[in-house]
CHARMM-style PDB file with segment names, atoms N, HN, CA, C and O in Angstrom:
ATOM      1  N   UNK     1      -3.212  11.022   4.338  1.00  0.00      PROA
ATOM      2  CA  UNK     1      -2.422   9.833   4.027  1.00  0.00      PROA
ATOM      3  C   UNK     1      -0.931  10.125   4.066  1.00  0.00      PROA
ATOM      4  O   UNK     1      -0.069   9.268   4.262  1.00  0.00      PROA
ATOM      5  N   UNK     2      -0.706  11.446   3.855  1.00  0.00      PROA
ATOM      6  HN  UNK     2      -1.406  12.142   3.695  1.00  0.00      PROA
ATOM      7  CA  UNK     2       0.862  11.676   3.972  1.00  0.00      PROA
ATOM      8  C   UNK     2       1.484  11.367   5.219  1.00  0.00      PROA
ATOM      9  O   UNK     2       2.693  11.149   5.137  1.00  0.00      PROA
ATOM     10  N   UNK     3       0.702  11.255   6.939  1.00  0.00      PROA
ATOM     11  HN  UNK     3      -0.280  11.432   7.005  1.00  0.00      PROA
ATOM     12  CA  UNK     3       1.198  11.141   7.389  1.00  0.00      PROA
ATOM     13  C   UNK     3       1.716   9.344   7.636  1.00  0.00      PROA
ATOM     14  O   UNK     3       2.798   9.029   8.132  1.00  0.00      PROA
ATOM     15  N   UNK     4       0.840   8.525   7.242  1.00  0.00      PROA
ATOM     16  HN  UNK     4      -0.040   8.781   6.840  1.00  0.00      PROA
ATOM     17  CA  UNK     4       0.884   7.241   7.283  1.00  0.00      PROA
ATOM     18  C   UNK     4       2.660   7.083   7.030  1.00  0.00      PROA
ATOM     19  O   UNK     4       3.414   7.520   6.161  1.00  0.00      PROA
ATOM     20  N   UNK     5       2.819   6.426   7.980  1.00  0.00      PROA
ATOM     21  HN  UNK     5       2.206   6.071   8.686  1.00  0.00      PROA
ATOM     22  CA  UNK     5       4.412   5.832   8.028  1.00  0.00      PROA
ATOM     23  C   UNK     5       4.237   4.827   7.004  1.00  0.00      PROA
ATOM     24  O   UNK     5       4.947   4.857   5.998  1.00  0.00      PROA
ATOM     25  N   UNK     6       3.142   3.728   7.214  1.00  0.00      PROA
ATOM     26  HN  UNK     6       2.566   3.704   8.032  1.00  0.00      PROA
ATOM     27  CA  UNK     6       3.121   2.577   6.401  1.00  0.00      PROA
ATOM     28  C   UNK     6       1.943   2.211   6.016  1.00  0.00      PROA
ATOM     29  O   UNK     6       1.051   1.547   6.543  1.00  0.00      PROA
ATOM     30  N   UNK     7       2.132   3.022   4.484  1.00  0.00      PROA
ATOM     31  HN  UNK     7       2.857   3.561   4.056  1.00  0.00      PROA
ATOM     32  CA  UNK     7       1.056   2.523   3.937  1.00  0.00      PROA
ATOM     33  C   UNK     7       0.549   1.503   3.633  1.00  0.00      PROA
ATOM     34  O   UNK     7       1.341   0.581   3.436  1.00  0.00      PROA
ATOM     35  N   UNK     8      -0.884   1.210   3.467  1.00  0.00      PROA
ATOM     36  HN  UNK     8      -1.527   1.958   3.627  1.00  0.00      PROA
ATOM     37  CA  UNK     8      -0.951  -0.133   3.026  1.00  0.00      PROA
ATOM     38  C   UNK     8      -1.504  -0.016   1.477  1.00  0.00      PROA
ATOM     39  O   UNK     8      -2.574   0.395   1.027  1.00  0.00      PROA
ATOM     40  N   UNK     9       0.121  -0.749   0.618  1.00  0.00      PROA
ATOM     41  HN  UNK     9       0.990  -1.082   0.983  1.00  0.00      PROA
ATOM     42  CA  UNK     9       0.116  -0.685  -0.473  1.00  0.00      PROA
ATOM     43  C   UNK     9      -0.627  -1.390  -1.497  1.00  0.00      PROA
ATOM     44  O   UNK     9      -0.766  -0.968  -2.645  1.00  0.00      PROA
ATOM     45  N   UNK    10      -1.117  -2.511  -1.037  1.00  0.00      PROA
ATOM     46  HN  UNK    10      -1.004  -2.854  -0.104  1.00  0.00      PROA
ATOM     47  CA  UNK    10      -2.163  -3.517  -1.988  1.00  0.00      PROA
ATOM     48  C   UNK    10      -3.590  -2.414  -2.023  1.00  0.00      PROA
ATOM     49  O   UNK    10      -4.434  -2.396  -2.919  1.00  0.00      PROA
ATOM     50  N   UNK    11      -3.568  -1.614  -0.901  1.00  0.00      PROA
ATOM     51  HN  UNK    11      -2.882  -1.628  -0.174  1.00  0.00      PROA
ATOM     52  CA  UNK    11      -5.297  -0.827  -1.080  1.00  0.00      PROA
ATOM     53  C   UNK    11      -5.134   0.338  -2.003  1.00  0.00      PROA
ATOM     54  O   UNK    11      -6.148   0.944  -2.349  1.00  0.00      PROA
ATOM     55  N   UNK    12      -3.887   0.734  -2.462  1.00  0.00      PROA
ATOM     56  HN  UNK    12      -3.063   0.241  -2.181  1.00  0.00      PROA
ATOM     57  CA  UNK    12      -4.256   1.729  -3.261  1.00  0.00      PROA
ATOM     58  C   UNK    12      -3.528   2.131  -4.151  1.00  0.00      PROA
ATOM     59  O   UNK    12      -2.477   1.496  -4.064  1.00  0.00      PROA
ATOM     60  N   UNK    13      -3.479   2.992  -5.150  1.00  0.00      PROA
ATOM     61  HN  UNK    13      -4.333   3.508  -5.221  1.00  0.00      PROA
ATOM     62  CA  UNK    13      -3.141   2.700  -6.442  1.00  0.00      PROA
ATOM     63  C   UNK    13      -1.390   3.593  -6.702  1.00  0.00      PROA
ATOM     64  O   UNK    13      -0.794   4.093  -5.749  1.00  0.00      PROA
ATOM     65  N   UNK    14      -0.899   3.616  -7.986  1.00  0.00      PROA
ATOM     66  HN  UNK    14      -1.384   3.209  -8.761  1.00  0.00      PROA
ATOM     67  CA  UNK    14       0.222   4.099  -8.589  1.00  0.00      PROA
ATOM     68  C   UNK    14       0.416   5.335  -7.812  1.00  0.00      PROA
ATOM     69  O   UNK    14       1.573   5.596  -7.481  1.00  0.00      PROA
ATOM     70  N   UNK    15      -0.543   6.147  -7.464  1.00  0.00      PROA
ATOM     71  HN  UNK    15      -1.483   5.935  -7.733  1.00  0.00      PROA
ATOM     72  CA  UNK    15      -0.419   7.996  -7.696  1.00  0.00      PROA
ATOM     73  C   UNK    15      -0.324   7.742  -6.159  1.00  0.00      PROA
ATOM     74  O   UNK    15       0.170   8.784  -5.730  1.00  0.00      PROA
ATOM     75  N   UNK    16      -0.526   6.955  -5.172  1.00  0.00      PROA
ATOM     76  HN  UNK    16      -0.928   6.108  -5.521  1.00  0.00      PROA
ATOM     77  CA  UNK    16      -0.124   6.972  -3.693  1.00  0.00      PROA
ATOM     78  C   UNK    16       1.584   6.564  -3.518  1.00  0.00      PROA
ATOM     79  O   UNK    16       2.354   7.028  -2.677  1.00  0.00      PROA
ATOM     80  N   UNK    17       1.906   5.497  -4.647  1.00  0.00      PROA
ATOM     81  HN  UNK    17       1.281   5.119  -5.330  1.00  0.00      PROA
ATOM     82  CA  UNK    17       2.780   5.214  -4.666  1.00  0.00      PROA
ATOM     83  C   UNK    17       4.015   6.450  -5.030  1.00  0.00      PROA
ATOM     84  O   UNK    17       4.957   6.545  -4.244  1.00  0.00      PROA
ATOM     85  N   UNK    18       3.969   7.109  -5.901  1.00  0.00      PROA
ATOM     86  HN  UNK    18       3.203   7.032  -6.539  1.00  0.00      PROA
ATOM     87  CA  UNK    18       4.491   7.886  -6.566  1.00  0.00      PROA
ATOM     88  C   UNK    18       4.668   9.000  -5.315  1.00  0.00      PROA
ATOM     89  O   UNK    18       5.732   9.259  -4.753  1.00  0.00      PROA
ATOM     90  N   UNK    19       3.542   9.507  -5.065  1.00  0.00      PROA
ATOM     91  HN  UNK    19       2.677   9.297  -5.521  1.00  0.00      PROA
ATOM     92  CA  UNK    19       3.177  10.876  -3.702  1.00  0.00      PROA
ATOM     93  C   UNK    19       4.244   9.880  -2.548  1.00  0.00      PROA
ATOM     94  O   UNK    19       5.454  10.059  -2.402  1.00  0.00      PROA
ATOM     95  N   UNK    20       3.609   9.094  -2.010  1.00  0.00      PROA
ATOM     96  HN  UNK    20       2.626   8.949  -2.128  1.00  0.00      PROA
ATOM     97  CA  UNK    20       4.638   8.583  -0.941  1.00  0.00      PROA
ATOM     98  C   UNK    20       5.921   8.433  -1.589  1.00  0.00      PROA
ATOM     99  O   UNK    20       6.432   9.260  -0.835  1.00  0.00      PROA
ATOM    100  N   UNK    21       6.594   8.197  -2.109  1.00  0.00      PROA
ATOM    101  HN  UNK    21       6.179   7.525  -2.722  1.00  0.00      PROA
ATOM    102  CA  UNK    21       7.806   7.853  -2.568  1.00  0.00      PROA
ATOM    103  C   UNK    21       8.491   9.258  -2.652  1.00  0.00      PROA
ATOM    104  O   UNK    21       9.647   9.438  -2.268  1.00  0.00      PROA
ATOM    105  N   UNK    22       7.733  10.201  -3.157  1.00  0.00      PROA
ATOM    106  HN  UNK    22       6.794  10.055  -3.469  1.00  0.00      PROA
ATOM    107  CA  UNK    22       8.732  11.944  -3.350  1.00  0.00      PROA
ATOM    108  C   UNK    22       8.567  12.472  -1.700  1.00  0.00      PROA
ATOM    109  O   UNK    22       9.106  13.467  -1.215  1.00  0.00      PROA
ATOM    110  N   UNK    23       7.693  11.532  -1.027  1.00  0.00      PROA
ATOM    111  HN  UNK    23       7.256  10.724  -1.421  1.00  0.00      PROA
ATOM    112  CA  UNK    23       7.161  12.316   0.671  1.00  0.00      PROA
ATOM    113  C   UNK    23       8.219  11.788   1.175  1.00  0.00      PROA
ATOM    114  O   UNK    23       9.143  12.552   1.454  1.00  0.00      PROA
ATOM    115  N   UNK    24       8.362  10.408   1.413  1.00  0.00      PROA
ATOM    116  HN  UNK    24       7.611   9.787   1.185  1.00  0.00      PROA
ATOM    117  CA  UNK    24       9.746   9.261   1.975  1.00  0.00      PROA
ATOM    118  C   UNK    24      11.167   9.208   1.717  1.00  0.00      PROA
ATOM    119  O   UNK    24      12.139   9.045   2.454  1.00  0.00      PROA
ATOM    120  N   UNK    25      11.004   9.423   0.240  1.00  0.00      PROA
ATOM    121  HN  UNK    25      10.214   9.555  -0.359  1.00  0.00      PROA
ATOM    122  CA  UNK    25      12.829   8.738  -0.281  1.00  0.00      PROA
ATOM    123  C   UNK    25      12.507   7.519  -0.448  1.00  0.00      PROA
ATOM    124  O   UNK    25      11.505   6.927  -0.047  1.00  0.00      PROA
ATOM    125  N   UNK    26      13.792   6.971  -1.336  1.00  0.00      PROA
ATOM    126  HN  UNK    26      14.606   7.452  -1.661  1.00  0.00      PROA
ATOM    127  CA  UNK    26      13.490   6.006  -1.967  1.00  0.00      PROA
ATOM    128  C   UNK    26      13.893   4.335  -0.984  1.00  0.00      PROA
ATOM    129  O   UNK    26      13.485   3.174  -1.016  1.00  0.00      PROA
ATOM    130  N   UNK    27      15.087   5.265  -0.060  1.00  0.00      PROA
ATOM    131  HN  UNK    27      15.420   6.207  -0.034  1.00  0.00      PROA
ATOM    132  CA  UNK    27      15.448   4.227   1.134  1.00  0.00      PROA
ATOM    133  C   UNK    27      14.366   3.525   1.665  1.00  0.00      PROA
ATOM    134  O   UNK    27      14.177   2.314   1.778  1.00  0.00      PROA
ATOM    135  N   UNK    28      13.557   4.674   2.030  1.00  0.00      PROA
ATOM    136  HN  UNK    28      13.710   5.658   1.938  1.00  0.00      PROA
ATOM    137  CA  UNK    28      12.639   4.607   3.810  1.00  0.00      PROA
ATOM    138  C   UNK    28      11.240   3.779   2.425  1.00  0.00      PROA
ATOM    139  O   UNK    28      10.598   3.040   3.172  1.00  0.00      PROA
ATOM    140  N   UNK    29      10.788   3.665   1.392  1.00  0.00      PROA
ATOM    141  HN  UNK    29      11.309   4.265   0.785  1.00  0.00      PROA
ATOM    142  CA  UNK    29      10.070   3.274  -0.064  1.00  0.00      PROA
ATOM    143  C   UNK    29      10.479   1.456   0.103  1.00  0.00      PROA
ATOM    144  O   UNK    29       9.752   0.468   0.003  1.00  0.00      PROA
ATOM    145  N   UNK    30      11.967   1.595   0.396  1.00  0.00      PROA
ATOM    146  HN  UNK    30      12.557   2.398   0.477  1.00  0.00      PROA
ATOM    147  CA  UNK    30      11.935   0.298   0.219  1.00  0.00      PROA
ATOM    148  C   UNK    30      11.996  -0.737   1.554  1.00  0.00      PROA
ATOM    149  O   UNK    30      11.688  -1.923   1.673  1.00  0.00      PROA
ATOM    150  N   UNK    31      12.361  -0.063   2.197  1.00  0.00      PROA
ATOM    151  HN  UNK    31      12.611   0.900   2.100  1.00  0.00      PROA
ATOM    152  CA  UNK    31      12.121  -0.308   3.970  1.00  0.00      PROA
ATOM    153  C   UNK    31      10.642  -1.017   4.027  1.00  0.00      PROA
ATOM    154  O   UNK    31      10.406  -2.167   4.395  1.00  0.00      PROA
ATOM    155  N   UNK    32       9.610   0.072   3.518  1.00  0.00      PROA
ATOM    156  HN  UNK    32       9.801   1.007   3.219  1.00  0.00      PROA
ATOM    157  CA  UNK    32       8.537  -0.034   3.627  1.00  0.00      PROA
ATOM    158  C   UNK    32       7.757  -1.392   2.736  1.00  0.00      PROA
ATOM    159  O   UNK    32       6.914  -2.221   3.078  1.00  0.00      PROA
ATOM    160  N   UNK    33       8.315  -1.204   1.775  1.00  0.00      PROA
ATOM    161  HN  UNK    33       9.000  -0.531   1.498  1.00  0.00      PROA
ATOM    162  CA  UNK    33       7.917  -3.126   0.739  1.00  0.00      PROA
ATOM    163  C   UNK    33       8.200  -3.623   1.510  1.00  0.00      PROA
ATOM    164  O   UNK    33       7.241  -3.924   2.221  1.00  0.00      PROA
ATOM    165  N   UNK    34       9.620  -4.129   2.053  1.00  0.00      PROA
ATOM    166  HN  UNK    34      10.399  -3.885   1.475  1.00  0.00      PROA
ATOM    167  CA  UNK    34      10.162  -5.085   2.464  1.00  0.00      PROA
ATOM    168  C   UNK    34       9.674  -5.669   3.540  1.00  0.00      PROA
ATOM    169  O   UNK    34       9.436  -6.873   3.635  1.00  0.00      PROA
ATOM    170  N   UNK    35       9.503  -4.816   4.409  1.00  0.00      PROA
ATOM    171  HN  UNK    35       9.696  -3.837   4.332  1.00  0.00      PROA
ATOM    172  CA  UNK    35       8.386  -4.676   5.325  1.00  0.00      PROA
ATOM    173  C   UNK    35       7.106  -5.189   5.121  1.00  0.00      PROA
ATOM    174  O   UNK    35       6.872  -6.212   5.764  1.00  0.00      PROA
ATOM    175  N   UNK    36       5.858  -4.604   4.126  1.00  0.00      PROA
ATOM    176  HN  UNK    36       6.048  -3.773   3.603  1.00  0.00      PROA
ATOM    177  CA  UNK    36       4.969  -5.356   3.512  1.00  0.00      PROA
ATOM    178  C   UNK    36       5.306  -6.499   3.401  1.00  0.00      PROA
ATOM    179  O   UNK    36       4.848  -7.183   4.316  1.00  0.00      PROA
ATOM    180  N   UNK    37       6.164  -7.281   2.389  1.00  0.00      PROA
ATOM    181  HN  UNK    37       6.536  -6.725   1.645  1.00  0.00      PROA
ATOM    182  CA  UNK    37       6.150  -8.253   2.181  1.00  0.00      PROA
ATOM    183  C   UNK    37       6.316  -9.503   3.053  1.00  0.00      PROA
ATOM    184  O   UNK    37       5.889 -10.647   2.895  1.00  0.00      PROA
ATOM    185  N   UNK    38       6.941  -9.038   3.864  1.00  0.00      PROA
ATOM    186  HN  UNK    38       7.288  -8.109   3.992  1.00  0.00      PROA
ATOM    187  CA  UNK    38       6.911  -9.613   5.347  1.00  0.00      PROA
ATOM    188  C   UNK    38       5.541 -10.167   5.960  1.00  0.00      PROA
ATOM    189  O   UNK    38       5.248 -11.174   6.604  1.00  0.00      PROA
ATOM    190  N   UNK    39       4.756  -8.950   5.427  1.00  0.00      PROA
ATOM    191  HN  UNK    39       4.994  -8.131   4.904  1.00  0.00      PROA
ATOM    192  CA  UNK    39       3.874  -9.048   6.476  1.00  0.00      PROA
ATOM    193  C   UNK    39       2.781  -9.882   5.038  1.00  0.00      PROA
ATOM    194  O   UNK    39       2.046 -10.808   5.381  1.00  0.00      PROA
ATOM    195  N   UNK    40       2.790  -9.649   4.242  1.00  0.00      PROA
ATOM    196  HN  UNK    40       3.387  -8.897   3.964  1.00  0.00      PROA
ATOM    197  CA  UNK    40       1.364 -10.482   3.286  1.00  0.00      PROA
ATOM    198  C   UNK    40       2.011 -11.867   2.695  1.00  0.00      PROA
ATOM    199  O   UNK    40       1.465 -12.532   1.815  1.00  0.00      PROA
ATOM    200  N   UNK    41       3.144 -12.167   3.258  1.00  0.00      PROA
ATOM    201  HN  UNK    41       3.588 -11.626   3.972  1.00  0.00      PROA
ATOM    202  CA  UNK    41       3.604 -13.090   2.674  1.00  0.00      PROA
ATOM    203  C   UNK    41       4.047 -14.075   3.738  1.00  0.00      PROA
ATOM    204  OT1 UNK    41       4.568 -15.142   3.414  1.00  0.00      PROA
TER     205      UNK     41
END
């Protein structure tokens, strides 16, 4: 899963969140919501 550019965050829990976030930075973290949200919304 570390390599996943973009995770998909609704499937899985806090401790993916947390692991991706120290793997990414917090920039490329929010890139990635923003992104999500785009896309489930």
């Amino acid at each position: 899963m570390a390599n996943a550019k973009l995770p998909l965050f609704p499937l899985y829990g806090k401790q993916i969140y947390h692991t991706w976030l120290e793997n990414y930075g917090f920039i490329n973290y929010l890139k990635s919501v923003a992104f999500h949200i785009a896309i489930y919304n």
